[in-house]
C-alpha positions as a Markdown table, in Angstrom:
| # | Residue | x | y | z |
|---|---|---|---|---|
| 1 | Unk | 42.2 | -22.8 | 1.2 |
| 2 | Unk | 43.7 | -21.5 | -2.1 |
| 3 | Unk | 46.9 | -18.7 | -1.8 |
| 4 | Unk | 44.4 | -16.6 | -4.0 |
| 5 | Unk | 41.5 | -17.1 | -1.7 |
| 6 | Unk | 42.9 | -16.0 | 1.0 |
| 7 | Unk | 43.9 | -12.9 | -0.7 |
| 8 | Unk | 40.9 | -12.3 | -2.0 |
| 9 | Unk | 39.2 | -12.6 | 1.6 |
| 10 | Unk | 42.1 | -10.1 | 2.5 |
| 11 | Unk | 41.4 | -7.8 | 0.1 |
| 12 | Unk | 37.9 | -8.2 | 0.8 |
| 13 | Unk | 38.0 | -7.8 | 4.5 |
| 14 | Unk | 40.2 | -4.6 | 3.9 |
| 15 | Unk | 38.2 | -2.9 | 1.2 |
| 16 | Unk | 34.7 | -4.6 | 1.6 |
| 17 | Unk | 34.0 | -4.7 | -2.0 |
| 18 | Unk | 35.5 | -7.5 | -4.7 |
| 19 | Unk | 34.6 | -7.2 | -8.8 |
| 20 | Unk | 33.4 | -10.0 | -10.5 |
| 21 | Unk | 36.6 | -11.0 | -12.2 |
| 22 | Unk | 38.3 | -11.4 | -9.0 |
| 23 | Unk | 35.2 | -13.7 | -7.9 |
| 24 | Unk | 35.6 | -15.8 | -10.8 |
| 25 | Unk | 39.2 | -15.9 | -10.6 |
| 26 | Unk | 41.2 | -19.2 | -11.8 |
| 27 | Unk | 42.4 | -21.4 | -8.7 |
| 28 | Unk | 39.2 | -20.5 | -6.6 |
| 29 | Unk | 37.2 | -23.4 | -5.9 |
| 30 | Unk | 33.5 | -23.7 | -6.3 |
| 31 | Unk | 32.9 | -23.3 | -2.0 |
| 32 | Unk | 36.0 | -20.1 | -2.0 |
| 33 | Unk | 33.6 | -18.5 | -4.9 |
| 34 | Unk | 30.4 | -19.2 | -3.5 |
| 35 | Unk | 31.8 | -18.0 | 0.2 |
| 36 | Unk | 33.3 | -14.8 | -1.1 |
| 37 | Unk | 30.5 | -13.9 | -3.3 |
| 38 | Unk | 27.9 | -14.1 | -0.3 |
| 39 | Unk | 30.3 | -11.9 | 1.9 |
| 40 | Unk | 30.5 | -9.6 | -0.8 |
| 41 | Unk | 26.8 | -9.2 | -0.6 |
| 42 | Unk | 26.9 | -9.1 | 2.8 |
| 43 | Unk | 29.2 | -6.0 | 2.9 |
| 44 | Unk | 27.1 | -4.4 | 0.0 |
| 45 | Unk | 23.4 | -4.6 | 1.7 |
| 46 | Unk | 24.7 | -3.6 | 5.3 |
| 47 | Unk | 26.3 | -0.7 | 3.8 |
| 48 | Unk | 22.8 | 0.2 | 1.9 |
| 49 | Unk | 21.0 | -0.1 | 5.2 |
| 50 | Unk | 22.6 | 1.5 | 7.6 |
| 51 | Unk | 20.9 | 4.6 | 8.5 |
| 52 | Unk | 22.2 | 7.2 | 10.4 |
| 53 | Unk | 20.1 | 9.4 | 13.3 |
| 54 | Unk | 20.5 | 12.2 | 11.3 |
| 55 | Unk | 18.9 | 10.9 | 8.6 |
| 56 | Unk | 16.1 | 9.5 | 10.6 |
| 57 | Unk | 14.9 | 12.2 | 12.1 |
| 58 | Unk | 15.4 | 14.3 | 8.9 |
| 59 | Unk | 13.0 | 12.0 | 7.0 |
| 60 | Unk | 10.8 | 12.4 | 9.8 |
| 61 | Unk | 10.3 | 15.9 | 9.1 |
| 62 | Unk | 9.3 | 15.1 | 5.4 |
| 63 | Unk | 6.9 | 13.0 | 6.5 |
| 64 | Unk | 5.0 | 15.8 | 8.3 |
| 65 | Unk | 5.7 | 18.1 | 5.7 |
| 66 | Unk | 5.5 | 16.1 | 1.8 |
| 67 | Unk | 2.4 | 15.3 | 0.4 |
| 68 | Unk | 1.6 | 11.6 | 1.2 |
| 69 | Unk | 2.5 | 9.6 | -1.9 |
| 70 | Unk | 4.7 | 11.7 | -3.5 |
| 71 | Unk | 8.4 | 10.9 | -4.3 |
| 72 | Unk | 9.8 | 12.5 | -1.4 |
| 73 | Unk | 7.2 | 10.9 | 0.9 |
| 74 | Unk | 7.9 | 7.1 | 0.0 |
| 75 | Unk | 11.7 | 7.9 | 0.5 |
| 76 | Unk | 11.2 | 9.3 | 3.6 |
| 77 | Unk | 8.9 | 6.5 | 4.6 |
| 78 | Unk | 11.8 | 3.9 | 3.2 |
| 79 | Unk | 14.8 | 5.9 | 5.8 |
| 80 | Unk | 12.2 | 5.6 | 8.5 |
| 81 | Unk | 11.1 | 1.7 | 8.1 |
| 82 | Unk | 14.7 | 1.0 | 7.7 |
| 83 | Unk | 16.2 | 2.9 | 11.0 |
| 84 | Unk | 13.5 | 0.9 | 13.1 |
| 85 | Unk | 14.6 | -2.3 | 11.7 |
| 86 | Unk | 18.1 | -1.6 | 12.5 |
| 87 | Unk | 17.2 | -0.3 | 15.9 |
């Protein structure tokens, strides 16, 4: 493992985020870009799914309130599906 790689994975680790010019730095090789792009990605989506309890149950009220279809509905619906996965 490259000096740079392993502070990228530092940095990554710390701040779970990286920007594309550090993920195609020079002195990374092909397997320290392609490892520290997926967990990159990995940090992004579970930060996008993770649903809190509050949230759950507040979308649960919009459901029984919002018009089925709407906007507001579908969102709703989306916090919902995604709590029970997580569950």
């Amino acid at each position: 493992m490259s000096e740079i790689f392993d502070k990228l994975k530092a940095k990554l680790t710390e701040s779970g985020t990286l920007t594309d010019e550090e993920l195609t730095s020079p002195g990374l090789t092909d397997e320290e870009k392609i490892w520290l792009s997926a967990e990159r990605h990995s940090k992004e989506r579970g930060k996008q799914d993770k649903i809190t309890l509050e949230q759950y149950v507040a979308a649960n009220k919009v459901l029984d309130t919002a018009t089925e279809g709407s906007n507001e509905y579908k969102e709703a619906e989306r916090i919902v599906e995604a709590y029970e996965k997580q569950a």
